[in-house]
C-alpha positions, 0 to 999 in steps of 0.5 A: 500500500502507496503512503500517497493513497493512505494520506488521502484516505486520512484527509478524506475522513477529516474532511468528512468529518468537519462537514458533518460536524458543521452540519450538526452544528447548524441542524442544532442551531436551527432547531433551536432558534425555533423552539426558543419561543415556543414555552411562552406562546403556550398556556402555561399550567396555570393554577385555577383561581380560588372559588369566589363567594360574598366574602371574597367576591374577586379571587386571582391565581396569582397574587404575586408576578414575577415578569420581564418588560413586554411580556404577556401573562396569562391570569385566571379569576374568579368572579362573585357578582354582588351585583348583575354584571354585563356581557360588556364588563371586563376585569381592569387593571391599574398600578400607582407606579406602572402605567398600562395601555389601554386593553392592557388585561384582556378577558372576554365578558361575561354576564353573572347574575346577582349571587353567582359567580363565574371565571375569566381568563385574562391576558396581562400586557406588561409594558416594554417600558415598565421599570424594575422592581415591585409594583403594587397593583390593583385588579377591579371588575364593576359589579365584584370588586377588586384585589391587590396584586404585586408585579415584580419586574426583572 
C-alpha cells in the first residue's frame, strides 16, 4: 500500500468529518432558534383561581408576578357578582407606579347574575417600558370588586 493513497484516505475522513460536524452544528442551531419561543406562546399550567363567594367576591391565581418588560401573562379569576354584571364588563387593571395601555388585561365578558359567580381568563400586557422592581397593583371588575396584586419586574 502507496503512503500517497493512505494520506488521502486520512484527509478524506477529516474532511468528512468537519462537514458533518458543521452540519450538526447548524441542524442544532436551527432547531433551536425555533423552539426558543415556543414555552411562552403556550398556556402555561396555570393554577385555577380560588372559588369566589360574598366574602371574597374577586379571587386571582396569582397574587404575586414575577415578569420581564413586554411580556404577556396569562391570569385566571374568579368572579362573585354582588351585583348583575354585563356581557360588556371586563376585569381592569391599574398600578400607582406602572402605567398600562389601554386593553392592557384582556378577558372576554361575561354576564353573572346577582349571587353567582363565574371565571375569566385574562391576558396581562406588561409594558416594554415598565421599570424594575415591585409594583403594587390593583385588579377591579364593576359589579365584584377588586384585589391587590404585586408585579415584580426583572
Amino acid at each position: 500500500m502507496s503512503k500517497k493513497g493512505s494520506m488521502e484516505l486520512s484527509v478524506n475522513s477529516i474532511v468528512i468529518l468537519v462537514i458533518a460536524i458543521v452540519m450538526l452544528g447548524l441542524i442544532l442551531g436551527f432547531v433551536r432558534s425555533k423552539f426558543s419561543g415556543l414555552d411562552k406562546q403556550l398556556v402555561q399550567d396555570e393554577p385555577e383561581a380560588q372559588p369566589a363567594s360574598p366574602s371574597e367576591p374577586l379571587t386571582i391565581s396569582r397574587e404575586n408576578i414575577l415578569v420581564s418588560p413586554g411580556e404577556d401573562v396569562t391570569l385566571k379569576l374568579q368572579a362573585y357578582a354582588k351585583t348583575a354584571i354585563a356581557a360588556t364588563t371586563v376585569p381592569t387593571i391599574t398600578c400607582a407606579d406602572l402605567t398600562f395601555g389601554t386593553g392592557a388585561l384582556k378577558a372576554t365578558g361575561k354576564a353573572i347574575s346577582e349571587g353567582n359567580s363565574d371565571k375569566y381568563l385574562a391576558t396581562l400586557k406588561i409594558p416594554s417600558s415598565a421599570a424594575k422592581g415591585k409594583h403594587l397593583c390593583t385588579i377591579s371588575l364593576s359589579g365584584s370588586g377588586s384585589k391587590d396584586v404585586i408585579i415584580e419586574v426583572r
